[in-house]
C-alpha positions as CSV (number, residue, x, y, z in Angstrom):
1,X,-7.2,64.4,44.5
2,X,-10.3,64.5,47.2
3,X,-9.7,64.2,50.6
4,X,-11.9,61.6,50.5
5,X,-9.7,59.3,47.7
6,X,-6.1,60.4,49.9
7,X,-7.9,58.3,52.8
8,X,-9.2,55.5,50.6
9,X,-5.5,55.4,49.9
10,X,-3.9,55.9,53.1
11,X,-6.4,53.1,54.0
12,X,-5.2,50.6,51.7
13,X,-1.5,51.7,52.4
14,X,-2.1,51.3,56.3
15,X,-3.8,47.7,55.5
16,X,-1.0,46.7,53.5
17,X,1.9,47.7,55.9
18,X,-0.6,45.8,58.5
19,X,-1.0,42.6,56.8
20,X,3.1,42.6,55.9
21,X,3.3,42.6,60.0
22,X,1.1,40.1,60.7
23,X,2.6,37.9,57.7
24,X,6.3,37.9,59.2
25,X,4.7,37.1,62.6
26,X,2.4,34.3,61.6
27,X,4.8,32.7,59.2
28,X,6.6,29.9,59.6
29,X,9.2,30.6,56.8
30,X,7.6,34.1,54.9
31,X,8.9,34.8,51.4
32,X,10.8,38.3,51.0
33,X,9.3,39.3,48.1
34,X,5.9,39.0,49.3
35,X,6.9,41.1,53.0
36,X,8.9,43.8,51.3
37,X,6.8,44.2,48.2
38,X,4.1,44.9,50.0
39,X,5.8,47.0,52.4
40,X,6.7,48.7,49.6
41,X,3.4,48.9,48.5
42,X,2.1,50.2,51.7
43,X,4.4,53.1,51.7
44,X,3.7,54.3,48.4
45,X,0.5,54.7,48.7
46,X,0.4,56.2,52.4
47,X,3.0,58.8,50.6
48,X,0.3,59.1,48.1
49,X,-2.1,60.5,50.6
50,X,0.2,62.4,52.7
51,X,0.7,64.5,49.4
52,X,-3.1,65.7,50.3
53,X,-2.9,65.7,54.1
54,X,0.5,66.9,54.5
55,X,2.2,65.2,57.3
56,X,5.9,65.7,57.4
57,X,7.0,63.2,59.8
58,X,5.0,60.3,58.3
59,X,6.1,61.5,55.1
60,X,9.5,60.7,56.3
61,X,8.7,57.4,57.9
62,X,7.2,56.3,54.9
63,X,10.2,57.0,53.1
64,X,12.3,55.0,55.2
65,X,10.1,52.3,54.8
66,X,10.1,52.0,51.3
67,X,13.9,52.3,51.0
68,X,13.9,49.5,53.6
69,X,11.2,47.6,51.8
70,X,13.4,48.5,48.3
71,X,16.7,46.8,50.5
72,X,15.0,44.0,51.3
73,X,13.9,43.2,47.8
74,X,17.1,43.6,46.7
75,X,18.7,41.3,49.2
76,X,15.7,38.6,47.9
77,X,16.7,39.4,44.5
78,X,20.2,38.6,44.9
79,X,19.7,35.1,47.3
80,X,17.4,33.8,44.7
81,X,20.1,34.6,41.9
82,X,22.3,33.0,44.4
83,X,19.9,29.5,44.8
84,X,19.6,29.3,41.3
85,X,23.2,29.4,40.5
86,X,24.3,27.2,42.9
């Protein structure tokens, strides 16, 4: 991959991870799906282009923030499962 498609990426991550933030904070009641999926999605693809410019430490953030992200789907999983069978 070209340096130049790993910042594309790490652009899109960064812009996703940005727009979760300002979601939860301008929210009234945010849906979980939509904050942790694309949390998720912002990690995965900053980890995409830290795979080109090699950053340990973000490299570890990011995958805290996707098991996070991954947590917090699953906790939305299972209150929805809980909703509907109630």
């Amino acid at each position: 991959m070209s340096d130049d498609v790993a910042n594309y990426i790490g652009f899109i991550g960064t812009a996703c991870i940005i727009f979760a933030y300002w979601y939860i904070t301008a929210v009234e009641q945010p849906n979980r799906f939509i904050q942790h999926g694309v949390n998720l999605a912002g990690a995965a693809l900053l980890a995409i282009s830290l795979t080109v410019h090699i950053n340990l430490a973000s490299l570890v953030l990011e995958a805290f923030w996707a098991a996070i992200a991954i947590w917090g789907l699953a906790k939305a999983i299972v209150a929805r499962r809980r909703e509907r069978g109630a």
